[in-house]
N, C-alpha and C positions, 0 to 999 in steps of 0.2 A: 566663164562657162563651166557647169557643174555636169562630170559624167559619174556613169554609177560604176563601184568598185566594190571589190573583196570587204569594203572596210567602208563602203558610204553605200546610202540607199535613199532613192529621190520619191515623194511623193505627193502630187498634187495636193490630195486636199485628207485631211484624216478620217479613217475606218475604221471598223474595229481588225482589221488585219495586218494593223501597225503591230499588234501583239506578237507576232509570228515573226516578223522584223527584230523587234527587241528581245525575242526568247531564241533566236538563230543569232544574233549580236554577241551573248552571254553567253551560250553555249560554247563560240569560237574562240574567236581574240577579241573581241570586240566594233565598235565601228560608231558611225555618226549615220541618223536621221534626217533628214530635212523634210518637212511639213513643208507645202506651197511652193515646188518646183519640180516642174515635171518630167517625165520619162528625158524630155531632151537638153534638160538643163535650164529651161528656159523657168525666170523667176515669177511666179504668177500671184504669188502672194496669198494671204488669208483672211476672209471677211471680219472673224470674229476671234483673232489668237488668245484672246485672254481667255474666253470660254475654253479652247480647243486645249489651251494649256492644263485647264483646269480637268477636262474630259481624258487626257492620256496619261494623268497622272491616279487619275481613278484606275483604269486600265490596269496599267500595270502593277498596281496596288493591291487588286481584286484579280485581277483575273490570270496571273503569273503566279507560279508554285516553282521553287519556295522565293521567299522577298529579294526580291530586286530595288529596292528604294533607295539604298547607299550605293548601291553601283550606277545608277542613271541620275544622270544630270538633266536638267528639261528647262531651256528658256527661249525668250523670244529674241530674234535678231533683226534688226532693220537693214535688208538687204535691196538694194537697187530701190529705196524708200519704199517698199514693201515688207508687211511683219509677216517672217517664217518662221517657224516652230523648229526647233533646234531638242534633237535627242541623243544626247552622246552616250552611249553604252559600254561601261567596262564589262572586258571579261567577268564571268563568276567564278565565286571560289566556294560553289557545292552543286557543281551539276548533277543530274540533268537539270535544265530550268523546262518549265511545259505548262503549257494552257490551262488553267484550273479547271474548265469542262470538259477540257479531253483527257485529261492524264498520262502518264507516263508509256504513251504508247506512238508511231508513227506519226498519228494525225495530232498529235500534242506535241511530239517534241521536235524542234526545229533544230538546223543547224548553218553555215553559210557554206556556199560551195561555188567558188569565182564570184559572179555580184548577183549571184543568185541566192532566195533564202528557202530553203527544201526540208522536207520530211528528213529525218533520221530512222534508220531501216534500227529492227528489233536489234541486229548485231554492234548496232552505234552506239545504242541505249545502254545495254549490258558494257560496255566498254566505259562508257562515263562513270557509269555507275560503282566498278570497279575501282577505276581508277582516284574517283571522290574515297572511295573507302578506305583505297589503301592511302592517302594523304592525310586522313582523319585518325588512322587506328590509334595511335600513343597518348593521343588528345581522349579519347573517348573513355567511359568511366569502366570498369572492369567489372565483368559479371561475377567474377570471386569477391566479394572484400573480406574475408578473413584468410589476409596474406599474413608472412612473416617474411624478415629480411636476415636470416642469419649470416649467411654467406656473403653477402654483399654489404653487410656492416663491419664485417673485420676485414674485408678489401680498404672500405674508406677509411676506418682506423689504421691502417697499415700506411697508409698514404698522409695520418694527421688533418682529415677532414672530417667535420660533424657531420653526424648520419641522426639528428632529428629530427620534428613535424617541421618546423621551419626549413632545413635545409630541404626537405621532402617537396612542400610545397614549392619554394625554388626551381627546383630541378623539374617537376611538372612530374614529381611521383605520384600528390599528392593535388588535388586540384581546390579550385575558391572554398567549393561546398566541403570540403575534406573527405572528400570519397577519395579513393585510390583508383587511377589510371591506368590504361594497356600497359602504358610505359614499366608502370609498379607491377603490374604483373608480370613481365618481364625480367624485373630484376630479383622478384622475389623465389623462395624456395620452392612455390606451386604451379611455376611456371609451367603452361602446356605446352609450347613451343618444342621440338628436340631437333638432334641433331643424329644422323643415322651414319656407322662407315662400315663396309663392305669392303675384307683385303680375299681377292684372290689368286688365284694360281695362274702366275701363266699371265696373257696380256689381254685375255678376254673375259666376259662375264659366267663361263660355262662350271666351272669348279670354285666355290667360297671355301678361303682358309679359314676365314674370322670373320664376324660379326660384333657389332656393339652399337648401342646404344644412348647417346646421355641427354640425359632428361636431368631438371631443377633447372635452379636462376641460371641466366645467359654466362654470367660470370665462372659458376660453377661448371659447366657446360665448356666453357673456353679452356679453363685451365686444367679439365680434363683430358679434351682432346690433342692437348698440346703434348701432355704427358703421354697419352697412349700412341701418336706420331709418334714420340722422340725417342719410345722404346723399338717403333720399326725402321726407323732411319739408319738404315748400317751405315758404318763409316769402311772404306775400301782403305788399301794401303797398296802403294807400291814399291818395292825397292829399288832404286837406283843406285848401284855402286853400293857402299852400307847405309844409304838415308832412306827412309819409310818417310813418303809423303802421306796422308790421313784426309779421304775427302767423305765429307757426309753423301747419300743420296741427293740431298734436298738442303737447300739453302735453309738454314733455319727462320733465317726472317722471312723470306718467301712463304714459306709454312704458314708461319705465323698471321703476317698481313693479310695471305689470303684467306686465313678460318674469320679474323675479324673483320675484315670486309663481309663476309659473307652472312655475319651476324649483325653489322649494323644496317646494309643496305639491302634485308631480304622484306618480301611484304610478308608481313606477317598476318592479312588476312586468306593467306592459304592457309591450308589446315595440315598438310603435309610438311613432311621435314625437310631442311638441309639436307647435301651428302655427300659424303667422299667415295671416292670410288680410289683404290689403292690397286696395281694394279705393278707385275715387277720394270714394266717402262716409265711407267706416270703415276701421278695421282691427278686427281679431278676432283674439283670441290665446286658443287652446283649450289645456287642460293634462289628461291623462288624470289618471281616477280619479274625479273629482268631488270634493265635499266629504267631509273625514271623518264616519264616521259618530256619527250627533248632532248634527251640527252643521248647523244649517239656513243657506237665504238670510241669511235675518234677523240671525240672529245675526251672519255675518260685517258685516254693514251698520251693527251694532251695536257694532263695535268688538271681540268677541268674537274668540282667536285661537285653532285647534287644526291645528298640525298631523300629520300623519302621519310625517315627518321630521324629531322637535327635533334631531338632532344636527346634521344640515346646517343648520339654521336657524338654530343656535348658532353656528355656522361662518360665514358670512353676516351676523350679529349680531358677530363680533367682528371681521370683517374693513372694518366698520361699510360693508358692501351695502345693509345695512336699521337704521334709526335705532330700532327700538321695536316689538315685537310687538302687532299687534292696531290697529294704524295706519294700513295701507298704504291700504286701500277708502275710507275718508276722509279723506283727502290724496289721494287719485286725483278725488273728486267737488270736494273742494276746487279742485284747480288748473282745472273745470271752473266755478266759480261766475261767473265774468261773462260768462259766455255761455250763449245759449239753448239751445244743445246739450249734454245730459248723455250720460256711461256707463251701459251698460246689461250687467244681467251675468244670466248662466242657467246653472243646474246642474241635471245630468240622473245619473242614476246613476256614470256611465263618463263624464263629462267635467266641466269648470266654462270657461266662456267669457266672458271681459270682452269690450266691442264698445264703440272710440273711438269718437265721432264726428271727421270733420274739419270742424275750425273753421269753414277757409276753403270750404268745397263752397257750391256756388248752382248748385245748376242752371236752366239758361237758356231760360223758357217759350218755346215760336217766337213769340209776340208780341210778346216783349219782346228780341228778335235787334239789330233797331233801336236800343233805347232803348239797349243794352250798346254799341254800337259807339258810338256819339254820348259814351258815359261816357268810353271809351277815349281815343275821340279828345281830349277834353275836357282828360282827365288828360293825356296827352301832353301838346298843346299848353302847358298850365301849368306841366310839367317845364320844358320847353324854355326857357318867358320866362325863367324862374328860372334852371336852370344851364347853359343854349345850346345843351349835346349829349348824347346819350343812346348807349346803346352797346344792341346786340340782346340782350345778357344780361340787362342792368341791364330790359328793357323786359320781357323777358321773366318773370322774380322780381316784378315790379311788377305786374301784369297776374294774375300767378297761370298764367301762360299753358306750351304746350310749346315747344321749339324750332323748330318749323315752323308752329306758328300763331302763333307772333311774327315768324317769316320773311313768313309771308303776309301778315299786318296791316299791318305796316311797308311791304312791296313797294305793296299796294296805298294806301294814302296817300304812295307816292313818285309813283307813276302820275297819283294825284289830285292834286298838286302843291301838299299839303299843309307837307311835309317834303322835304329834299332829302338825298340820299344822299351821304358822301364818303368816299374811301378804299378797301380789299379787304380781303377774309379777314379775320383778328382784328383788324386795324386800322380797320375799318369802325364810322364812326360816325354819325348821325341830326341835322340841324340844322333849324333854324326858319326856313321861310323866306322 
């Protein structure tokens, strides 16, 4: 006995409304047809299956946008000695599929919904449509081609791999026709993609201390931002007894894997940047597009990898950027294990957001204003017995402090005649006294 399911659909005898059947099949996951058995299972068979054959493969031939001919299967079955028309349907892999006389609208595009086959609302459409785009971008030929590869030819010579039209074509920089691909616009000097970072004051958005911007190849682009991080990652120190422990803000490779996640797995047919939001609790690195589809939280926390760009990511993988697909989120929480502070990540349709904590952040209740300065002092002091002189940098890295609240700390324990001050300008140094 045949019932109708998410994935089967029963039909007495062939319409042209079998259309709508196999454009709701391809749109989904797919499913099987049955010609000549009806709503209740019951096998009734077909007077004429070889015409009927011949008739539904016209059908779909002619009257489906765009070709569905390699994803449908179509033959005849001799069932309970009765011939039924047999239509199995794979998913497609460039939706939307739709009616050739109705086109890309409701009454054209179909989809499955339980073992029902229904309109797709204008919101569905645009969704498919999307998400076709963004699975195609690196494949698709690039509206620039007069690219250059500077930057990213003395990466691959750095590594001892050839950066020619053959390895080009390979790599899918370069496609049959020798046109140059998204992928080659990407890696090349004229890339439009950028990446935007915002550090401010304080742990909200109301005061910018800095801004920047990098623009050229992804590469370029990476190993800038990495460098302009590594100049804001202070390193804290504490003293214990006379040992200075040394901790960065920010895990370095945490840093890292998450700017190059965010490069290999953003869509790139948004037209907007990447961003970091730096911020003195966190940083926040957003990458457009969100997750691919299917792929949950979970999954990526699982170790699970998909992304929407294998070819870049293979590129990335052999330029060894990235040690092993399906790694990165756990060696990101790794480098976070001895400390109380974890990553925290959130995917929303159109984005995926990893959020550092920084290590070193304590904010300083007004009650305990006191007890901090008596630390300070403390610490000083113990420097001093130990190596006699301190320099305002060195106090400053130490401390976790700015340059003008180590200016003022220091002033005022010079006043208090804690410390006595010797020297000028860079030459200035701190004694015990």
């Amino acid at each position: 006995m045949y019932k109708e399911t998410e994935f089967l659909e029963l039909k007495q005898e062939l319409t042209k409304d079998i259309k709508k059947e196999v454009v709701a099949f391809a749109n989904s996951n797919g499913g099987i047809i049955y010609v000549g058995i009806d709503d209740d299972g019951k096998v009734i068979g077909l007077k004429n299956s070889k015409k009927d054959l011949e008739a539904v493969s016209g059908m779909i031939r002619e009257g489906i946008k765009s070709d569905l001919i390699l994803n449908t299967i179509i033959s005849i079955e001799n069932i309970d000695e009765k011939d039924v028309l047999v239509i199995k349907v794979m998913e497609g892999s460039n939706k939307p599929y739709y009616l050739a006389d109705k086109g890309l609208k409701p009454s054209g595009v179909y989809i499955r919904h339980g073992n029902n086959s229904v309109p797709a609302t204008d919101e569905i459409i645009k969704k498919l449509l999307k998400e076709e785009q963004s699975n195609k971008f690196e494949k698709l030929v690039s509206v620039n081609q007069e690219l250059t590869f500077n930057y990213v030819s003395k990466i691959f010579a750095s590594k001892n791999i050839e950066f020619d039209e053959t390895k080009m074509k390979t790599l899918k920089i370069i496609n049959s026709n020798s046109s140059y691909t998204n992928l080659g616009l990407l890696l090349s000097d004229q890339c439009t993609h950028s990446f935007k970072c915002a550090i401010y004051n304080g742990n909200s958005k109301t005061e910018f201390r800095d801004r920047r911007e990098f623009n050229g190849s992804i590469f370029k682009q990476l190993d800038e931002i990495l460098n302009f991080i590594d100049l804001i990652n202070k390193t804290a120190g504490v003293i214990v007894g006379y040992r200075r422990t040394d901790t960065k803000d920010y895990p370095e490779y945490a840093i890292r894997e998450s700017i190059v996640n965010a490069i290999i797995h953003r869509d790139y047919n948004f037209i907007g940047s990447n961003l970091i939001h730096v911020f003195d609790e966190r940083i926040e690195i957003l990458s457009t597009g969100g997750l691919v589809k299917g792929i949950t939280l979970q999954d990526i926390l699982n170790g699970i990898s998909e992304t929407r760009n294998p070819n870049l990511a293979y590129i990335f993988y052999r330029l060894e950027f990235v040690e092993s697909f399906g790694t990165g989120i756990g060696k990101i929480n790794e480098s976070y294990d001895e400390h109380s502070k974890k990553p925290v990540y959130k995917n929303t349709e159109n984005t995926f957001t990893v959020t550092l904590p920084n290590i070193n952040y304590a904010p300083i209740p007004n009650q305990a204003i006191v007890d901090d300065i008596i630390s300070k002092e403390q610490q000083l002091i113990e420097y001093l017995t130990r190596y006699n002189s301190i320099t305002r940098e060195t106090f400053e890295k130490m401390m976790n402090l700015s340059k003008a609240q180590s200016n003022r700390i220091l002033s005022n324990y010079v006043k208090q005649g804690l410390i006595k001050k010797q020297g000028t300008g860079k030459n200035t140094i701190y004694l015990k006294k």
